[in-house]
C-alpha positions as CSV (number, residue, x, y, z in Angstrom):
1,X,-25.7,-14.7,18.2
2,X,-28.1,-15.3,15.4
3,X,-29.9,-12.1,16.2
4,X,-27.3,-10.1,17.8
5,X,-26.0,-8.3,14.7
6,X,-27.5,-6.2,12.1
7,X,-23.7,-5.8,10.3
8,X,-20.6,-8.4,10.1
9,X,-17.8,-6.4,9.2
10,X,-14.9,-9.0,8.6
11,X,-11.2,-7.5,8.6
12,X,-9.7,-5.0,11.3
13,X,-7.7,-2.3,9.8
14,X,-8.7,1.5,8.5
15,X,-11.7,0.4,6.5
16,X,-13.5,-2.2,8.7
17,X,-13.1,0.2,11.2
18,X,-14.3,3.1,9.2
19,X,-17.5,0.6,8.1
20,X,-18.1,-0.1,11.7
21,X,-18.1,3.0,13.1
22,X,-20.5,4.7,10.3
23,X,-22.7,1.9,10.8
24,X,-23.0,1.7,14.1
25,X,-23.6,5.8,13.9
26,X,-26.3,5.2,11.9
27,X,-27.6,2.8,14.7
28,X,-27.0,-1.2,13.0
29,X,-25.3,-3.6,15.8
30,X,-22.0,-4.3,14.5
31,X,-19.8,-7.0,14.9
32,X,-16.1,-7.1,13.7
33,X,-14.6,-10.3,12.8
34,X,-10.8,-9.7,12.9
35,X,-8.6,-13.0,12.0
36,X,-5.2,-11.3,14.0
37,X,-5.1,-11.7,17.7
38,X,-5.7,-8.2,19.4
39,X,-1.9,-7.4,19.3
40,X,-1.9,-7.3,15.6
41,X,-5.2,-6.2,14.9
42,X,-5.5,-3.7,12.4
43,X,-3.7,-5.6,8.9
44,X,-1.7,-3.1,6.9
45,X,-3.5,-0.4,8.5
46,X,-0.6,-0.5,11.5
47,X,2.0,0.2,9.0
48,X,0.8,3.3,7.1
49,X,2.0,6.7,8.4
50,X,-0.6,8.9,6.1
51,X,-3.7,9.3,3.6
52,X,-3.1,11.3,0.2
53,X,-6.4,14.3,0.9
54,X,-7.7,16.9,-2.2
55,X,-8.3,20.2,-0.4
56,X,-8.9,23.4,-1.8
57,X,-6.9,25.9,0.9
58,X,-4.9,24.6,3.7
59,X,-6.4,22.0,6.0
60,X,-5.3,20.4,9.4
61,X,-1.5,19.7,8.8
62,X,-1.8,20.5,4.8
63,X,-0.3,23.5,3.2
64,X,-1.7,25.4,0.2
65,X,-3.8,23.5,-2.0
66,X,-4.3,20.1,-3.9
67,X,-7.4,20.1,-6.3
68,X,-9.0,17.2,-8.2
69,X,-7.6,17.6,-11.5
70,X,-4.3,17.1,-10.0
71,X,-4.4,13.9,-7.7
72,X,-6.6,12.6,-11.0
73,X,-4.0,13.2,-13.2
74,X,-1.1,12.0,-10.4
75,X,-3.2,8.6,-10.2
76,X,-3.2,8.6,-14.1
77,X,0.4,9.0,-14.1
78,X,1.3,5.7,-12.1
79,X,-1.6,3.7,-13.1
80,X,-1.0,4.2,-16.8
81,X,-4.6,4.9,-16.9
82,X,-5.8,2.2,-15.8
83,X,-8.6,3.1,-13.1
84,X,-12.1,3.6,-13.0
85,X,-12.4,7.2,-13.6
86,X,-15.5,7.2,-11.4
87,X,-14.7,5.1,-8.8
88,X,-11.3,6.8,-8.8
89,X,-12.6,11.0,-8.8
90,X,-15.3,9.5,-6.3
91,X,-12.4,8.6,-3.5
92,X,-10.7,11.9,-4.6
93,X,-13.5,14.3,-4.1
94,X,-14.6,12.6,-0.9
95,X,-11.4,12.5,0.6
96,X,-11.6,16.2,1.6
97,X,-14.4,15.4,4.0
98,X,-12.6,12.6,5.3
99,X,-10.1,14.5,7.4
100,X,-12.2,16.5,9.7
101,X,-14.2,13.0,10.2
102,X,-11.0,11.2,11.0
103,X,-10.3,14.0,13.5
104,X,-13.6,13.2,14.6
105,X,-13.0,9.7,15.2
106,X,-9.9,10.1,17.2
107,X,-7.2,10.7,14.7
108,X,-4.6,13.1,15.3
109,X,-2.7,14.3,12.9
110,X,1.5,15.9,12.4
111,X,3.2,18.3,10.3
112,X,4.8,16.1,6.9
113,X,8.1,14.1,7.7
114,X,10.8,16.7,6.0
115,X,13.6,15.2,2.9
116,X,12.6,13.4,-0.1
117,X,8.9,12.8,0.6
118,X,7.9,16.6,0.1
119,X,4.6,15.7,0.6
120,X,3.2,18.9,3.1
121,X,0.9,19.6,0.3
122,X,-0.8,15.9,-0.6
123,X,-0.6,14.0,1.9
124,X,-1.9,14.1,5.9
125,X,0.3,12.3,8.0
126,X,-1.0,10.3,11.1
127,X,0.5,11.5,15.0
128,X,2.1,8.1,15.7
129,X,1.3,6.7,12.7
130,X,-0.9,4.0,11.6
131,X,-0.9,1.9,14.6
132,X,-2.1,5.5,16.7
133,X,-4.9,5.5,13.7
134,X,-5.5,1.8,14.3
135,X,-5.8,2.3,18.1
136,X,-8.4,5.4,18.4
137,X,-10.3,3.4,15.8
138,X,-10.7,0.9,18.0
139,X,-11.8,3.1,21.2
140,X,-14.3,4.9,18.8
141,X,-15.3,2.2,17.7
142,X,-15.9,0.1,20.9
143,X,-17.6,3.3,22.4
144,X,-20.3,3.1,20.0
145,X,-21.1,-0.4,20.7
146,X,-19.1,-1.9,18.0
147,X,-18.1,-6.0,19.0
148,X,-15.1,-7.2,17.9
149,X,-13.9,-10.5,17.9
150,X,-10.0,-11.5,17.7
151,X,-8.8,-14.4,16.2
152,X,-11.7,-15.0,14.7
153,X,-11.1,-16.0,11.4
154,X,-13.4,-16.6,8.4
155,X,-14.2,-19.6,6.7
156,X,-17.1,-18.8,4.2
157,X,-20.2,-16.7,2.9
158,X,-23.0,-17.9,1.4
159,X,-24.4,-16.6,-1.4
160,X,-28.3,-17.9,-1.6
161,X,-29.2,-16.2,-4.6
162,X,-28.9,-12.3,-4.5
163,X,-27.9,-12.1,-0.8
164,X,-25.6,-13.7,2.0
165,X,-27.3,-15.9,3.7
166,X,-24.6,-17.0,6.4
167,X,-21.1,-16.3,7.8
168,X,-19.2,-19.5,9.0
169,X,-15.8,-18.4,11.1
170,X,-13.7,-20.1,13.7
171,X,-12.6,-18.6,16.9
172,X,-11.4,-20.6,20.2
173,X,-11.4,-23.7,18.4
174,X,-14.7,-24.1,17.6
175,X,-16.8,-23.0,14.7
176,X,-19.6,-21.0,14.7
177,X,-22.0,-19.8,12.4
178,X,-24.1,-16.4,12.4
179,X,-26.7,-14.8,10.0
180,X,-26.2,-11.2,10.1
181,X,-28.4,-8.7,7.8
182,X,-25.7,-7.3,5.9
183,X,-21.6,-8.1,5.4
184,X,-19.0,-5.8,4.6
185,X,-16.0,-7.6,3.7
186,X,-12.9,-5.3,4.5
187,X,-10.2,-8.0,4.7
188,X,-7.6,-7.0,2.1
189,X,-5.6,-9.3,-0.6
190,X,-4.1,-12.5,-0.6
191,X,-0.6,-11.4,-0.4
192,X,0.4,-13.7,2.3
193,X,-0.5,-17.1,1.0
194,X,3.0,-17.6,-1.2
195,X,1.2,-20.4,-2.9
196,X,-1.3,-18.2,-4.5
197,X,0.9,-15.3,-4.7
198,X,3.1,-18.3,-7.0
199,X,0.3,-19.4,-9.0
200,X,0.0,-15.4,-10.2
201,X,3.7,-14.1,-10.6
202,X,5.2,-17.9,-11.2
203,X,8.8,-19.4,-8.9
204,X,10.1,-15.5,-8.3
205,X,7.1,-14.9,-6.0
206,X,9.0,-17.5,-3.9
207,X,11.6,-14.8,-3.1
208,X,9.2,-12.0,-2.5
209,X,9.1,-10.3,0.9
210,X,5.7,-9.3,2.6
211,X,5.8,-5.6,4.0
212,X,2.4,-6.4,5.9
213,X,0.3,-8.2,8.0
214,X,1.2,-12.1,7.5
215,X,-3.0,-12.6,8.0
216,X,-4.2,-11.2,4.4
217,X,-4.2,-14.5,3.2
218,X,-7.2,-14.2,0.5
219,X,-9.6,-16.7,2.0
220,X,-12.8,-14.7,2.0
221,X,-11.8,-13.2,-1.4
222,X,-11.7,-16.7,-3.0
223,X,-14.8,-18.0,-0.9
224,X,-17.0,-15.4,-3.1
225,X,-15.2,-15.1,-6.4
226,X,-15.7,-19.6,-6.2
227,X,-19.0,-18.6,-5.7
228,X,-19.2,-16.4,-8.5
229,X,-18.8,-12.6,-7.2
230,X,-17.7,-10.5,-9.8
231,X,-14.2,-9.6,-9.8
232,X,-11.8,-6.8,-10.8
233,X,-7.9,-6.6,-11.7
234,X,-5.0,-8.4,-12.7
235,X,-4.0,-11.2,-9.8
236,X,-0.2,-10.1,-10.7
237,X,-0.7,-6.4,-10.3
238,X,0.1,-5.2,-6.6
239,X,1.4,-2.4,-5.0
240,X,5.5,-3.6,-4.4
241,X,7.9,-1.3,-3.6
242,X,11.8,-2.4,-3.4
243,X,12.4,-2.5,0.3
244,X,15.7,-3.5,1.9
245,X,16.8,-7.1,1.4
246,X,17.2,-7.7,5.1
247,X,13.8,-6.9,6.0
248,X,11.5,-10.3,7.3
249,X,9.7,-12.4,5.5
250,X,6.0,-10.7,7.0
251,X,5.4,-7.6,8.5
252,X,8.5,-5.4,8.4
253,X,6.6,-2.5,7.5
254,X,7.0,0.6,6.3
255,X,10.7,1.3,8.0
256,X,11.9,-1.3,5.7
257,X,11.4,0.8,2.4
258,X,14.6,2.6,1.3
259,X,13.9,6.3,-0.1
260,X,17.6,6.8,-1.5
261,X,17.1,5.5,-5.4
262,X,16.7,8.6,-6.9
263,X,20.2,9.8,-5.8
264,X,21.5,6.0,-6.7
265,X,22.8,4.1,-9.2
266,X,20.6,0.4,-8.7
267,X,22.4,-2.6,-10.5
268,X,21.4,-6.3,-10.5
269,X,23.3,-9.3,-9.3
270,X,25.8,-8.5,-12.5
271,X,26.1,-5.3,-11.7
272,X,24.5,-4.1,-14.8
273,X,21.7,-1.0,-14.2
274,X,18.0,-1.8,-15.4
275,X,16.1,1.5,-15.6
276,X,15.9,5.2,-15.0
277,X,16.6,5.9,-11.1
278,X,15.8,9.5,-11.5
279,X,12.5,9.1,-13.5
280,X,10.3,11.2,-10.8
281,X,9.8,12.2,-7.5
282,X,10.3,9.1,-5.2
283,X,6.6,9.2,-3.5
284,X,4.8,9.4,-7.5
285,X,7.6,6.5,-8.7
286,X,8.7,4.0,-5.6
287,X,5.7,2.0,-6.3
288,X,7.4,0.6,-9.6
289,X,10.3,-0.6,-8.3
290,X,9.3,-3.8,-6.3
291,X,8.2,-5.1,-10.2
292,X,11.3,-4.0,-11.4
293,X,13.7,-6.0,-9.2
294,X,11.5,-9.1,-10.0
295,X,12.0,-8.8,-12.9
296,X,15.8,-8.9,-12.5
297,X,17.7,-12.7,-11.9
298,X,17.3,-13.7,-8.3
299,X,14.8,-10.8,-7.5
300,X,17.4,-8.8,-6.2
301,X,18.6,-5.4,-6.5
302,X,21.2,-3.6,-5.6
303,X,21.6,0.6,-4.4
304,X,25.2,2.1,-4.7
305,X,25.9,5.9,-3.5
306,X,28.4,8.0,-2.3
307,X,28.9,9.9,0.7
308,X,27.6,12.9,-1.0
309,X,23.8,11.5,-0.9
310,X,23.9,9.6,2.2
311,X,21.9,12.4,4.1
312,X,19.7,13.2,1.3
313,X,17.0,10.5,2.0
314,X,15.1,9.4,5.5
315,X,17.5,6.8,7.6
316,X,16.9,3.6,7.0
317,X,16.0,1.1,9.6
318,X,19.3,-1.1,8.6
319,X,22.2,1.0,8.4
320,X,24.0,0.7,4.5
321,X,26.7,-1.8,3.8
322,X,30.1,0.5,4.0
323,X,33.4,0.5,2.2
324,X,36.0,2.7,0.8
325,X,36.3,1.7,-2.2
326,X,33.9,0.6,-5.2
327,X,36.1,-3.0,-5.4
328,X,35.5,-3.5,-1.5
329,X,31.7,-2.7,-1.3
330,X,31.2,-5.0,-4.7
331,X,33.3,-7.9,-2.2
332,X,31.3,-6.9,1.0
333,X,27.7,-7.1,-1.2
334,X,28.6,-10.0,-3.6
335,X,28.3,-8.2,-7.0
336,X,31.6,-8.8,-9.7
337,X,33.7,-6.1,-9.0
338,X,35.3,-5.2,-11.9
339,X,31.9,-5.0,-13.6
340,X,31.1,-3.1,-10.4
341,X,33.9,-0.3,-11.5
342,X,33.4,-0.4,-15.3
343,X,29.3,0.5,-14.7
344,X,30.1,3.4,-12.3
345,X,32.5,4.8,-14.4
346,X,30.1,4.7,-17.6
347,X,27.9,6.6,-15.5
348,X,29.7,8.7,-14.3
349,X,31.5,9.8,-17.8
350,X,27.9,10.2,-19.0
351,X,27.3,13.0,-16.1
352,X,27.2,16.5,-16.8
353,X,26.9,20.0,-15.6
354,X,25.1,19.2,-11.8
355,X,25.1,22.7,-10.6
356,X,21.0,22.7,-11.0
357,X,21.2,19.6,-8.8
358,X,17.9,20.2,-6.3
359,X,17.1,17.0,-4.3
360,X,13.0,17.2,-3.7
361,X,12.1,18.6,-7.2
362,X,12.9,17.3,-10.6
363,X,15.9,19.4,-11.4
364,X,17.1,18.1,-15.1
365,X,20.3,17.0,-13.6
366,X,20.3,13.9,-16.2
367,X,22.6,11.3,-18.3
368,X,24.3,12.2,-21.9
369,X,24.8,8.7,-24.1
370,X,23.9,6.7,-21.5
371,X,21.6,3.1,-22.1
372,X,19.1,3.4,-19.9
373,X,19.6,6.9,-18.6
374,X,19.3,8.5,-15.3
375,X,17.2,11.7,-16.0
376,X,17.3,13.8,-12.7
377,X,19.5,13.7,-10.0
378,X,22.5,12.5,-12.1
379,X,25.8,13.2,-10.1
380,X,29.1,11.4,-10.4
381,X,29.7,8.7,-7.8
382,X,32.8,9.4,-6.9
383,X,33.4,10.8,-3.0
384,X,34.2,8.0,-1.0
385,X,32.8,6.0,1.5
386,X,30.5,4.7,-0.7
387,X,27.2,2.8,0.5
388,X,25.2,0.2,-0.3
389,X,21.7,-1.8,0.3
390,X,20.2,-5.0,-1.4
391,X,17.1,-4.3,-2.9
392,X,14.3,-7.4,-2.6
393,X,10.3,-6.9,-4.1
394,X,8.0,-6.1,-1.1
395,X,4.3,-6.7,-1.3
396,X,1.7,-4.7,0.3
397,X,-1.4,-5.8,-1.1
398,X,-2.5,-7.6,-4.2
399,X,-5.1,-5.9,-6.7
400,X,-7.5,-9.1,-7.7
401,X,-10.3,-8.4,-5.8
402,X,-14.2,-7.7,-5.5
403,X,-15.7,-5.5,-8.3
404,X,-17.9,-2.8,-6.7
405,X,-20.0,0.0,-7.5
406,X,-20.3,3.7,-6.1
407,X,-22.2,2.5,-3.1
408,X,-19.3,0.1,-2.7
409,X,-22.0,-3.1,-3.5
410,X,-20.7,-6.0,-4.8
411,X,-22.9,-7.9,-7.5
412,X,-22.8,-11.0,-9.8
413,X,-23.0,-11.3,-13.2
414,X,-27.0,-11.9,-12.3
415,X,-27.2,-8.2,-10.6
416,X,-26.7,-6.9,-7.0
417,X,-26.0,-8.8,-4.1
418,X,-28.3,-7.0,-2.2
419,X,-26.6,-7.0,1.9
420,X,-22.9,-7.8,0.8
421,X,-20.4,-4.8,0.4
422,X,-16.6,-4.4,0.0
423,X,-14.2,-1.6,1.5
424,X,-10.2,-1.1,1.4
425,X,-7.8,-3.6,-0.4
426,X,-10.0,-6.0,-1.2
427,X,-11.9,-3.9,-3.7
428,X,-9.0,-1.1,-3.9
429,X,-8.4,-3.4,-7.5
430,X,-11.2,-1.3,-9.4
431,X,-9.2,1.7,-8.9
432,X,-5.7,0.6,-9.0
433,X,-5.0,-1.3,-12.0
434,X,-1.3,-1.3,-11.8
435,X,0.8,1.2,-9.7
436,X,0.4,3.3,-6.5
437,X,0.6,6.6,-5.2
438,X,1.5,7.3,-1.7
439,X,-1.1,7.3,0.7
440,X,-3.9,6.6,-1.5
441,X,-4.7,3.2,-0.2
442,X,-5.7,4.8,3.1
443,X,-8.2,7.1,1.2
444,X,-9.5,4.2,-0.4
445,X,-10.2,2.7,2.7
446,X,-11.6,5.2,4.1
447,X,-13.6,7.0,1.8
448,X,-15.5,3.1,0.4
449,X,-14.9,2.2,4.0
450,X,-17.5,4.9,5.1
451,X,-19.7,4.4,2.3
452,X,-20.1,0.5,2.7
453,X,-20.8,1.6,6.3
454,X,-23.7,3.5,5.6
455,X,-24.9,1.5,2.7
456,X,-25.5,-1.8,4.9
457,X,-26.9,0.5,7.9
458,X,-29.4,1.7,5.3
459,X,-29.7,-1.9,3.9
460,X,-30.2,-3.4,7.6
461,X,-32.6,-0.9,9.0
């Protein structure tokens, strides 16, 4: 196999596959290295349902327009700044392209999923989401000549000065050992290794849930920052939402994200509230709240609403804990309830005038005197049954990863590493330094997925 392959593309989901394919376009052999068996091949790829495209008049399934100053400055807004402007209005501007390619590729795309996500404009949503995307990746890809091999899972690089010289990686039981011209590395985070994940965030990591693949264990990412790749972001910045507290431990996925806290009181295990549930539009602001409930005792949350709101948000996978009164939901969810009663009723004294109330825009409906306050959405709980769901800190994918440049290249502190590139989550770290916005890991992906592609097809040839 030593001179089989021009291109080892290790990781399966949207931007190995996006590497591949432009690779093997451009006319490099190309073999994927995917550590999943086949029925989970793919990583967190499987679980997305869209990709967050600029466009300057309608395209495919998006309405009106979404320029570059915009998406910049919604990035801006959840990242606190904290992205490489390049990097960052690079993935923006090429993003437009990106659609009609993916159509190209075997994507098919759906009118936006209607309620709280209002997203028709921003974001392009997958026909049968990300496992459909995964899928015609795959028969794309293996049309073109692209290898892949399952359960085939990677063990090391080595870096011989500027350039890999080797790829070690196991697959049915044995280990093998190949010297490709040029290696993309496309295989995500280390969210799942809960050792590592502890060493970052400290004991509360122990209680963190995993939204994705349980494969994305970081050993390839280690393997080259040990050997001295140059790295980027903060190993306890990620992108984790507050999912439902009876989701698994790995790979629940997207269906176990809960999109009712804007129209929700959330408290803690003491039924106290911790922050401002109606601070923006829930695709711009879920992101925060996987932090949020780590930082509260036991890394739990909690989501109380009325019966009022229970149809204003997409169903959850779990149906809500029920009860007719606030005293009997507090029993049924384990929260004091007394204190249960006494916050309620502070928030509710503190609402006002809700006749502007408008569920998918920010409508001013806010808090008066309240510590923190609630500054859209605020309506009385008060129309029984009322609902609730336990809120636990879901990762998707860590941001410590490999530092890269516009040609997605990774380097040392020594210069380029001349045939060693990086795509998707495992580089997405240079332009998400804290934060997320929905459907831009996908872009990511794709756009440096594409461009790493080409790079080592230019590199190999």
């Amino acid at each position: 196999m030593t001179s089989q392959f021009d291109i080892a593309v290790i990781g399966g989901g949207n931007a190995a596959l996006c590497a591949a394919m432009t690779a093997a376009e451009a006319g490099a052999r190309v073999l994927i290295l995917e550590t999943a068996p086949k029925s989970y091949r793919g990583g967190n790829s499987r679980h997305t349902r869209n990709f967050r495209c600029m466009h300057g008049g309608p395209l495919g399934p998006l309405v009106d327009s979404y320029g570059e100053e915009e998406y910049f400055a919604d990035l801006l807004k959840v990242t606190s700044g904290k992205t490489d402007e390049g990097l960052a209005r690079l993935a923006i501007r090429t993003s437009e392209e990106c659609l009609p390619w993916m159509e190209a590729h075997g994507v098919r795309f759906q009118p936006s999923l209607s309620g709280t996500l209002s997203l028709a404009r921003t974001n392009a949503f997958f026909m049968g989401g990300g496992k459909s995307l995964v899928n015609a990746y795959y028969r794309t890809a293996e049309s073109l000549g692209v290898e892949v091999l399952y359960e085939a899972a990677v063990t090391h690089l080595e870096l011989e000065g500027d350039r890999i010289a080797w790829v070690d990686y196991t697959h049915e039981g044995a280990t093998h050992r190949i010297e490709p011209k040029a290696v993309i590395v496309a295989s995500g985070g280390f969210q799942a290794d809960t050792e590592w994940l502890t060493r970052a965030w400290g004991p509360a990591a122990e209680n963190f849930l995993i939204r994705g693949t349980p494969y994305n264990r970081g050993v390839v990412l280690a393997d080259l920052l040990e050997q001295g790749v140059s790295q980027v972001g903060d190993p306890t910045q990620c992108h984790a939402v507050a999912i439902d507290g009876r989701a698994p431990k790995f790979d629940g996925g997207i269906v176990t994200r809960l999109d009712c806290v804007p129209f929700s009181i959330v408290v803690n295990k003491d039924a106290e509230r911790f922050y401002d549930e109606g601070e923006d539009v829930w695709p711009k602001r879920y992101a925060i709240w996987g932090r949020l409930v780590a930082a509260q005792p036991d890394q739990v949350g909690y989501v109380i609403i009325d019966a009022k709101s229970l149809e204003l948000f997409m169903p959850s996978v779990f149906p809500p804990i029920k009860a007719d009164t606030l005293e009997e939901l507090a029993d049924k969810m384990g929260l004091p309830p007394a204190k249960l009663r006494a916050t309620v009723e502070a928030f509710n004294a503190a609402c006002g005038d809700t006749s502007a109330f408008h569920p998918t825009e920010l409508d001013g409906v806010a808090t008066t005197g309240l510590e923190p306050p609630k500054t859209n959405w605020a309506r009385p709980i008060t129309e029984p049954p009322f609902y609730g769901y336990s809120l636990r800190t879901g990762v998707t994918f860590t941001y410590l990863g490999l530092k890269v440049d516009e040609t997605a290249q990774c380097s040392t502190e020594s210069g380029p590493i001349r045939n060693l590139w990086a795509a998707g989550e495992t580089m997405a770290g240079s332009i998400l330094g804290q934060g997320y916005l929905a459907g831009f890991g996908m872009t990511i992906g794709t756009v440096f997925g594409r461009i790493a592609g080409r790079e080592a097809a230019a590199y190999a040839a």
